[in-house]
N, C-alpha and C positions, 0 to 999 in steps of 0.2 A: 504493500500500500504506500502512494504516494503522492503528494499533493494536496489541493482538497480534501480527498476523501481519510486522510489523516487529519487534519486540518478538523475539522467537523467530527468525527468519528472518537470511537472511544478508543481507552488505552491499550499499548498494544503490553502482553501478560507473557510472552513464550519465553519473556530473558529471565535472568534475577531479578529486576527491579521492574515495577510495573512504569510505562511510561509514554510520552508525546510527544510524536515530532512533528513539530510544528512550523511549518515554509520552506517544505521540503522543496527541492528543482530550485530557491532562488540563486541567483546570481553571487560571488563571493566566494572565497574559503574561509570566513572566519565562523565560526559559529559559534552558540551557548548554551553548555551545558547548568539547566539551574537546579538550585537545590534547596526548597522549601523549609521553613522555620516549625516549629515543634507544634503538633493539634490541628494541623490542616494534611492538605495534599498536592498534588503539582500542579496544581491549575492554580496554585497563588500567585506563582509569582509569575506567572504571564503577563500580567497588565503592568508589571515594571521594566519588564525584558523589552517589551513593546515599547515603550518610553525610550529607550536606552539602546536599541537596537532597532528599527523598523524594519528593517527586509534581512534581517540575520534568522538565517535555520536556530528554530530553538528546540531540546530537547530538555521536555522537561520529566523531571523522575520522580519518582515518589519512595517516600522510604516504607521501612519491612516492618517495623515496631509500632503498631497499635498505640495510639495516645487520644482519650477522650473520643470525638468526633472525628477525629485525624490518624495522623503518623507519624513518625519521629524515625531521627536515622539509625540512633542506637541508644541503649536504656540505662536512665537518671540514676542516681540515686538521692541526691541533692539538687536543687539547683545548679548550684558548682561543682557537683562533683557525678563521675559518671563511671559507668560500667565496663572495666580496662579490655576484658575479652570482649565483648558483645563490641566497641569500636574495635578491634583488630580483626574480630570477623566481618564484621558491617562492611568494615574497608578495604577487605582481600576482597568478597564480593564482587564492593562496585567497583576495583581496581580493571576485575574479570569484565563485568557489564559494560564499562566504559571501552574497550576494545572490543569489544561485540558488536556495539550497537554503532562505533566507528564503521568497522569493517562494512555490516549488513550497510550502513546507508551512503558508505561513501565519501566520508566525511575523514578530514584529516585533525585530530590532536594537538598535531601543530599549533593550529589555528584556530584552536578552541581556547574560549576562555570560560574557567567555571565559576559561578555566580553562586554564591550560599549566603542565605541570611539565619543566626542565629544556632541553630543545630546544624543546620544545613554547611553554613558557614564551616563548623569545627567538622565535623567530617571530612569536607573539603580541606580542612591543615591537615589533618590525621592521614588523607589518602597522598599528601603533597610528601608529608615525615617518613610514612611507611613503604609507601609506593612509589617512591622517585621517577619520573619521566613521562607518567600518564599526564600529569599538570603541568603545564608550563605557563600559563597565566589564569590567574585567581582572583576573583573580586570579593572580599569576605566581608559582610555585611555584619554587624555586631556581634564580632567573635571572640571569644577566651581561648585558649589553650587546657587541650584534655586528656591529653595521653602522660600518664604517670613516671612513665620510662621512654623518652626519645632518643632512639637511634641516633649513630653519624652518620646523618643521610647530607649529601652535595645539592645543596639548592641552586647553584649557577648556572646562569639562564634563565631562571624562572623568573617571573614579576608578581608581583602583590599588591594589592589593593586593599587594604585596609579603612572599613569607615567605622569609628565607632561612635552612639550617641552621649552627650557631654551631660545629660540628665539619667544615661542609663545604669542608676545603681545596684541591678545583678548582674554584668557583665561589663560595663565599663571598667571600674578598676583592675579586670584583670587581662585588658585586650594590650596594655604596654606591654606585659609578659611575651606576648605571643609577637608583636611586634619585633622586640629583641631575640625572642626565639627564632623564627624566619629569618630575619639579619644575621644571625650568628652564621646559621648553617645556609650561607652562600643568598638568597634572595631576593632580590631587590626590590625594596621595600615603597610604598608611596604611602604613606597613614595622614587620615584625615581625621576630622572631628564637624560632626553637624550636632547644632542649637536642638537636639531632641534626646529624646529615651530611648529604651529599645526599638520603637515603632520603624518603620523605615518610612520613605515618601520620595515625593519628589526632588529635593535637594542632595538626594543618593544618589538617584538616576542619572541627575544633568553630570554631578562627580562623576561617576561610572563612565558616563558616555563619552566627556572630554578625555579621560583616562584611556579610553579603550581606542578611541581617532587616534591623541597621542602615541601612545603604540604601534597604531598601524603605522604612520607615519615615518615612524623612528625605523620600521622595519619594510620601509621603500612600498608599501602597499594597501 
């Protein structure tokens, strides 16, 4: 399926991770992989992708872990603090899924950048730490750092985008960490700060979008 009738149509279920792709056939190699915040599913963050990307292939995915109404990528136990195996499987997964669902549509890694807000976000550092080379440009959306034991994984090459909110006090204080963590280990870093809390909005997007032209830019395309 391809087109439209993905487009319109429900999620496809035959991978690991159930998911949507969405502007398939457009024009471009970049495309975006996103990865939804904790109690919803992938259809959230389409309407930011969309702001941020308008004619960029989006894939969006949904996580495996049951939360309220929604889904989550891998499982709590705090707030801040989180389940060390259930992120190391989560992330071997979609390390698999994410060369899967490349190969099946086409689409080059390369040229992907992956979008997480929130859970979504720390997944996305987790599969950067664990799984070196699947990521190479990241947009993370109010994130902490959650893996207990990090590897010496080689971040060079990669980019990062960091936004956290300046009112968000469950995850604000600890998105420095993750910031210095990524710098350490090779990745170059862009960290912002917008005037809100966790929520995201529009003043992500317009960041993201200039961030991501930037890039292209800088990489002749």
């Amino acid at each position: 399926m391809t087109g439209a009738s993905v487009e319109n149509g429900p999620p496809m279920l035959d991978l690991a991770f159930p998911y949507r792709l969405l502007g398939a056939g457009k024009s471009g190699r970049a495309c975006l992989f996103l990865l939804h915040g904790s109690g919803v599913d992938e259809t959230s963050m389409v309407p930011l992708a969309r702001r941020i990307a308008p004619d960029a292939p989006l894939i969006a995915v949904r996580g495996r872990i049951p939360q309220e109404d929604g889904f989550r990528w891998f499982e709590r136990i705090t707030p801040t603090r989180f389940g060390q195996q259930s992120i190391r499987v989560e992330t071997a997964a979609f390390a698999a899924f994410a060369s899967e669902v490349a190969a099946r549509h086409g689409l080059d890694l390369a040229h992907a950048t992956f979008i997480g807000y929130s859970n979504g976000a720390n997944l996305v550092s987790s599969l950067m730490l664990l799984h070196p080379g699947i990521v190479r440009s990241a947009a993370l959306l109010r994130p902490m750092p959650v893996l207990d034991k990090v590897p010496s994984t080689d971040l060079m090459g990669t980019r990062t985008l960091i936004i956290a909110g300046a009112a968000d006090e469950t995850y604000g204080p600890f998105t420095p960490h993750l910031v210095t963590l990524l710098s350490r280990h090779g990745s170059e870093i862009d960290a912002r700060i917008v005037p809100s809390g966790h929520e995201i909005g529009d003043p992500d997007a317009a960041i993201v979008e200039r961030w991501l032209a930037e890039s292209a830019a800088a990489q002749g395309g």
